[in-house]
N, C-alpha and C positions, 0 to 999 in steps of 0.2 A: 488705875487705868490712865488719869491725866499725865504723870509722870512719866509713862510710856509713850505718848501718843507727842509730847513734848519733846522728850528724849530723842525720838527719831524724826521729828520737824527738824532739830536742831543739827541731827548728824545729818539729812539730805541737804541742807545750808551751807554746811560748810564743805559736805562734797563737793557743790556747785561751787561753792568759792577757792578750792584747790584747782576745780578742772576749769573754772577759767582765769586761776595763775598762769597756770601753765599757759593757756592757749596763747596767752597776752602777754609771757614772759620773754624774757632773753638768757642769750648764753642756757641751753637749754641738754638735757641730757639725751641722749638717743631714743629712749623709751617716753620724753617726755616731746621728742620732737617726732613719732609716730602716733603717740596720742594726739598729737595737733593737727596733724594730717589725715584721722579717722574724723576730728571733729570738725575742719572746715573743709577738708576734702582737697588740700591743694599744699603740695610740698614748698617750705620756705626757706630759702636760703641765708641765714643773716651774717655770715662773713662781710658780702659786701656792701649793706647798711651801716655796718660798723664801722669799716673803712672809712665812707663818705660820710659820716657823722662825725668824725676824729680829725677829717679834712678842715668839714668847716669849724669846727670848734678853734683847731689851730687858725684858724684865717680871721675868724672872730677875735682871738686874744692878740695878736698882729694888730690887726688894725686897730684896737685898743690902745697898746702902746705907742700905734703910730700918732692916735690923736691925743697924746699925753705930751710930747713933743714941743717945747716954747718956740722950735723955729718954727714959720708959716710955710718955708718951702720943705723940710721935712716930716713938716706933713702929709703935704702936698703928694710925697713921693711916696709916702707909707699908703696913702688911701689910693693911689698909683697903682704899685704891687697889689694891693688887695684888691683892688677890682680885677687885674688880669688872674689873681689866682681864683675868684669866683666865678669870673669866666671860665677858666679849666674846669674848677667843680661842679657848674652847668653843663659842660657839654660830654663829661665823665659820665654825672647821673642822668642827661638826655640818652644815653649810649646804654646806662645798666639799667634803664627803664625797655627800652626796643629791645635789649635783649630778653629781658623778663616775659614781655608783649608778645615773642616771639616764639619763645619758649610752652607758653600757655595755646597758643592756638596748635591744633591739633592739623595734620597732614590731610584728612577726610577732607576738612571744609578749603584747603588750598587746592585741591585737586577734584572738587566735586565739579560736575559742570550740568549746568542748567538742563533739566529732561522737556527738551518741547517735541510735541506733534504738530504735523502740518493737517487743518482740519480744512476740507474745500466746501 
């Protein structure tokens, strides 16, 4: 009877830990990106995370070599560039945040409008 009772502690264990791979994974398969969406209730798009992750990764290894650099003023110009391309990638992901933000708010609550009575 223990060896049963173990047995299926051990396989709800690791169900739980398949379904929250999934939930918490990436690059994900269609049936594993509709089981994410039964389980937190909200569709995820990660195309464009990936994008803005690969951004800054490249802007991170840039300015890397820019501070590898023995001149003072080519550095100077490396940490330059990368600040203006961080600024792009701030105002890229300020922009695919509002649109995310935007996305989620539903139509009801922009168009509800306040129910008053005039009581005398």
């Amino acid at each position: 009877m223990q060896p049963l009772i173990i047995g299926s502690v051990l396989m709800v264990i690791s169900f739980g830990l398949v379904v929250m791979s999934v939930v918490h994974g990436q690059k994900r398969l269609k049936f594993e990106k509709k089981l994410h969406k039964l389980v937190l209730g909200k569709d995820v798009d990660d195309d464009a995370p990936d994008q803005l992750q690969s951004q800054a990764y490249h802007i991170m290894m840039e300015l890397g070599e820019a501070l590898e650099e023995q001149e003072d003023h080519a550095q100077q110009h490396g940490v330059r560039q990368a600040l203006s391309k961080v600024s792009e990638l701030h105002a890229e992901t300020a922009e695919y945040e509002s649109q995310s933000s935007a996305e989620e708010a539903t139509p009801e609550n922009k168009t509800k409008k306040p129910n008053l009575k005039v009581v005398k």
